[in-house]
C-alpha positions as CSV (number, residue, x, y, z in Angstrom):
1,X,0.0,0.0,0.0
2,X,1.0,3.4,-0.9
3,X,1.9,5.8,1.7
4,X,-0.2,9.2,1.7
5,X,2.2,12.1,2.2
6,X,2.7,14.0,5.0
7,X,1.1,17.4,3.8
8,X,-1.5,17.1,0.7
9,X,-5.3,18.9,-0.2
10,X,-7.0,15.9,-0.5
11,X,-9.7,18.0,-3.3
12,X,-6.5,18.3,-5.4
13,X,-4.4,15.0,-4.5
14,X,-6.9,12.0,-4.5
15,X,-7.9,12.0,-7.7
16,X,-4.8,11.4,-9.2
17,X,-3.7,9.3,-5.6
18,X,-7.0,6.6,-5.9
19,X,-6.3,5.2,-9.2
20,X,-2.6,4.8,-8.0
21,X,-4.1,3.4,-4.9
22,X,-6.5,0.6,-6.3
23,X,-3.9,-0.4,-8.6
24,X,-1.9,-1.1,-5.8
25,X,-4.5,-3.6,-4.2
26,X,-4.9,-5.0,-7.1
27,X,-1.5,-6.2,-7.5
28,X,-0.8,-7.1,-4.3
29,X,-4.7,-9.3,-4.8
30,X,-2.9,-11.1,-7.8
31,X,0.6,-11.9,-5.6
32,X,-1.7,-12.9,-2.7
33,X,-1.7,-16.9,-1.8
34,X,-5.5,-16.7,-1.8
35,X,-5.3,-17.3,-5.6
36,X,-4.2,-20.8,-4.9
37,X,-7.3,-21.8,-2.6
38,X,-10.0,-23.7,-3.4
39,X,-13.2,-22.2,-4.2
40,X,-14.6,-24.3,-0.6
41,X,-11.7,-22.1,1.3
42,X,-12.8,-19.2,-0.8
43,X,-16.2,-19.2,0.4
44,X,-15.6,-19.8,3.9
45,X,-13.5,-17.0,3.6
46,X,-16.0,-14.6,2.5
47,X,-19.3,-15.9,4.9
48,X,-16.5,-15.4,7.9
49,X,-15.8,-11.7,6.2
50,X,-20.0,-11.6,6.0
51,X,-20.4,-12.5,9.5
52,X,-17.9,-10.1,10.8
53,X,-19.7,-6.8,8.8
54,X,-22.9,-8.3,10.3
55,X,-21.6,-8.6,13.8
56,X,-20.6,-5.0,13.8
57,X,-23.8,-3.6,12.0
58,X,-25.9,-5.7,15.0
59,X,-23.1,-4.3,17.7
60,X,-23.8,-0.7,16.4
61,X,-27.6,-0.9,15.8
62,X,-28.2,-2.3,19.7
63,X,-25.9,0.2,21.2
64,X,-28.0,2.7,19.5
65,X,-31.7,1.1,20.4
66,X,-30.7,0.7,23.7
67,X,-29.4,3.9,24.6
68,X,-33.0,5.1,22.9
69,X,-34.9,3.0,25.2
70,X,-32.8,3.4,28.0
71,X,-33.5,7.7,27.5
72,X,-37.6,6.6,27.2
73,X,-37.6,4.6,30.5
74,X,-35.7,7.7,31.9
75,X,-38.1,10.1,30.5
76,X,-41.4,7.6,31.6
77,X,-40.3,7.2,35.4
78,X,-39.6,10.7,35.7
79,X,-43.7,11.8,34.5
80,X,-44.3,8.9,36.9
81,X,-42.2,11.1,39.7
82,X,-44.2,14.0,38.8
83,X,-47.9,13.0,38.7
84,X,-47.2,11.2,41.9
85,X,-45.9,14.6,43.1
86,X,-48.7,16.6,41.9
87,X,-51.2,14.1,43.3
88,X,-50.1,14.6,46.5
89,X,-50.0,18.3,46.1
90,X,-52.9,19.2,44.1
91,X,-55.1,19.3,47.4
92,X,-52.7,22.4,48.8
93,X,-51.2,24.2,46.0
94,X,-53.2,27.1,44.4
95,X,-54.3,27.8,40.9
96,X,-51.4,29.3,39.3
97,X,-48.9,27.0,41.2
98,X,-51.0,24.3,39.5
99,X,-50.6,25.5,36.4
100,X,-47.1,25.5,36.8
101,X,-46.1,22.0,37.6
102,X,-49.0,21.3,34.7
103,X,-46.1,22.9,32.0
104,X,-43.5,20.8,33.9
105,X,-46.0,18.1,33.1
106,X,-46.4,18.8,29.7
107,X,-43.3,18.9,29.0
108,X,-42.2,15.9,30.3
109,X,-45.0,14.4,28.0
110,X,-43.4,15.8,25.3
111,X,-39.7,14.3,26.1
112,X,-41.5,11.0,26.1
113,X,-43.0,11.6,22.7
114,X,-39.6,12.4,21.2
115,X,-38.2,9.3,22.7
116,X,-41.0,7.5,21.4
117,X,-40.2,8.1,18.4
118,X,-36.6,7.4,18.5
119,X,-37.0,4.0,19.7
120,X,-38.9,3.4,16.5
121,X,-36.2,4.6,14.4
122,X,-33.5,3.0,16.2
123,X,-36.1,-0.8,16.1
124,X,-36.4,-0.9,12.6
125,X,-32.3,-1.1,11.9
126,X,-32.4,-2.9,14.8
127,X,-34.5,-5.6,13.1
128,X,-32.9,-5.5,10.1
129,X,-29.6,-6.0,11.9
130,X,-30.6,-9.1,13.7
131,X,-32.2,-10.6,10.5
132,X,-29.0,-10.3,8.5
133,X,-26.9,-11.2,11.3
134,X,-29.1,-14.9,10.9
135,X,-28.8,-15.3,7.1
136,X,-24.7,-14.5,7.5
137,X,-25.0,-16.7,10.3
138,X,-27.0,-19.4,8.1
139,X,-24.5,-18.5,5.3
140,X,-21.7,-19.1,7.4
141,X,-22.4,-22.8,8.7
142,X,-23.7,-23.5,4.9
143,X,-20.2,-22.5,3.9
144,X,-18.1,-25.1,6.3
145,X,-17.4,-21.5,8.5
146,X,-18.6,-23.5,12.3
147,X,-16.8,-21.0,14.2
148,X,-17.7,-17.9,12.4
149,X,-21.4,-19.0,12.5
150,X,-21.7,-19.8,16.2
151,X,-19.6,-16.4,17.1
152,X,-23.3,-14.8,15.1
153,X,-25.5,-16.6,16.5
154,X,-23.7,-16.2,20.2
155,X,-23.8,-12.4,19.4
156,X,-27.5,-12.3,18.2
157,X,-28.6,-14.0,21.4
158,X,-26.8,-11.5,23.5
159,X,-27.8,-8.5,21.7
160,X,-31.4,-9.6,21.8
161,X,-31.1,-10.3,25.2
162,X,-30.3,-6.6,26.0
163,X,-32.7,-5.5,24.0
164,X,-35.5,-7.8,25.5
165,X,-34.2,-6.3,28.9
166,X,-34.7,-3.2,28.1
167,X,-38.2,-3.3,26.7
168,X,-39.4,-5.2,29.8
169,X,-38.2,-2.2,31.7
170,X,-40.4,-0.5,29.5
171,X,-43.2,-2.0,30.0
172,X,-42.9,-1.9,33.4
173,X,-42.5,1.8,33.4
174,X,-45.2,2.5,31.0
175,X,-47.5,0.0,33.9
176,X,-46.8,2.5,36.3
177,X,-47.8,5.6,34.7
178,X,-51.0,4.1,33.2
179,X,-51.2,3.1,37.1
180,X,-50.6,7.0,38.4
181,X,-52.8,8.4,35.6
182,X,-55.5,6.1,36.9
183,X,-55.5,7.7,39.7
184,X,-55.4,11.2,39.3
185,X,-58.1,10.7,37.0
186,X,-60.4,9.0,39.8
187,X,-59.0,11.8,42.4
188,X,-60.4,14.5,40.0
189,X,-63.9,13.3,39.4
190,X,-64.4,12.7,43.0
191,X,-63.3,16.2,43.5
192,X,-65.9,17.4,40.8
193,X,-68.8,19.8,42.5
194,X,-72.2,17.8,43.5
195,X,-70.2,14.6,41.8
196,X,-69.3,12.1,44.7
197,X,-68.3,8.0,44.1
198,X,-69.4,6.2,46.9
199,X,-66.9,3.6,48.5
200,X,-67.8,1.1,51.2
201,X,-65.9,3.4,54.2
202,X,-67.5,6.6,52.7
203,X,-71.4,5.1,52.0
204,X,-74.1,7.8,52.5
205,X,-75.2,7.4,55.9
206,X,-79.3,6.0,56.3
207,X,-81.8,9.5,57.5
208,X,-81.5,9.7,61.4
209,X,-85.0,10.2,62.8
210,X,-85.2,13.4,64.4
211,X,-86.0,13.3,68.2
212,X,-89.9,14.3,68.9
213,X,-88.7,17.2,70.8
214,X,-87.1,18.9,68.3
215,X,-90.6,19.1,66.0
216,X,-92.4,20.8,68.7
217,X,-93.1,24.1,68.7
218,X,-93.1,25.8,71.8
C-alpha cells in the first residue's frame, strides 16, 4: 500500500492518488496466496468476512436502540415522579402553582414523545440488523465457517437479550404511569362539585330520625 504524504489537499491529490491506490491492491490481490485456494476455502472465507460486517452492523444498531430505550424509560419514570408529586399536592397548591407544575407536566410528555419516536427509528435497523446477522449466520455454517457461524449466532442471542431487557423495563414503566394516571383521574372526578363516588368506608349514611322534641313548637 502506498503511503499518503505528509502534507496534501485531498480535493486536489486524491484524484490522481485513488487510481494509484487501487492499482496497488490490485497487485498485491494477484501476488496474494489466496489465488491458490480452493473455491470451498474461498467461500468460507467470504461468509466469515460476511459474518464479521454483520456482527458490527448488529453491535452498532443495539448500542443505539438501547441507549433510545434506556433515555424513554428515563423520561417515563420521571412523569411517573411528577404526577405522583402533583397528586399529593394538588389538594394544597393554588391555581397558578397548579398550572405550573401542569407545564413541567407537559413537558415531560413531550420528552417522552420524542423518545417514542426514536426507539422506532432505532427498532427498525435494529430488526434489520438481527435478521442479517441470521442469514450470515445461516450463510456461514452452509459454507463449512462453524466457528464464524456460532460467534453470530452467540452475538444475536446477546444482543437480543439486551434488548429484550430493556423493553421489559419499558413495559414496566409505562405500567406505572398508566397506574398514576389512573389515579389522578379518579382523584379529580371525585373532586368534581355535586359529583361524589361512593366507597364502602365513605357510603351515605341512612336518614337519622329526628327526636320528637325537636318538632315541637313551643
Amino acid at each position: 500500500m502506498l503511503p499518503l504524504p505528509a502534507r496534501f489537499h485531498l480535493h486536489t491529490y486524491l484524484p490522481t492518488y485513488l487510481p494509484t491506490y487501487l492499482m496497488s491492491v490490485f497487485l498485491s490481490l494477484l501476488q496474494s496466496p489466496l489465488l491458490s485456494l480452493s473455491h470451498e476455502d474461498l467461500i468460507k472465507r467470504a461468509a466469515s468476512l460476511a459474518t464479521d460486517g454483520a456482527n458490527t452492523f448488529l453491535s452498532q444498531t443495539t448500542l443505539a436502540f438501547a441507549e433510545a430505550l434506556t433515555r424513554y424509560n428515563k423520561a417515563v419514570y420521571t412523569l411517573v415522579s411528577l404526577q405522583q408529586r402533583y397528586t399529593e399536592l394538588a389538594p394544597r397548591i393554588t391555581g397558578s402553582e397548579e398550572d405550573a407544575v401542569w407545564q413541567v407536566i407537559v413537558g415531560a410528555r413531550v420528552k417522552i414523545k420524542e423518545q417514542q419516536e426514536a426507539c422506532l427509528q432505532f427498532e427498525a435497523k435494529w430488526l434489520t440488523a438481527v435478521k442479517l446477522s441470521e442469514m450470515a449466520a445461516e450463510a456461514a455454517y452452509q459454507a463449512g465457517a462453524d466457528q464464524a457461524s456460532v460467534t453470530a449466532r452467540t452475538q444475536l442471542e446477546l444482543c437480543q437479550g439486551r434488548v429484550e431487557e430493556l423493553r421489559e423495563q419499558a413495559v414496566r414503566a409505562e405500567g406505572n404511569l398508566a397506574q398514576i394516571q389512573a389515579e389522578d383521574i379518579r382523584r379529580q372526578r371525585q373532586a368534581e362539585p355535586g359529583r361524589e363516588t361512593p366507597t364502602p368506608a365513605a357510603a351515605p349514611a341512612p336518614e337519622e330520625e329526628i327526636p320528637e322534641q325537636y318538632l315541637r313548637e313551643d
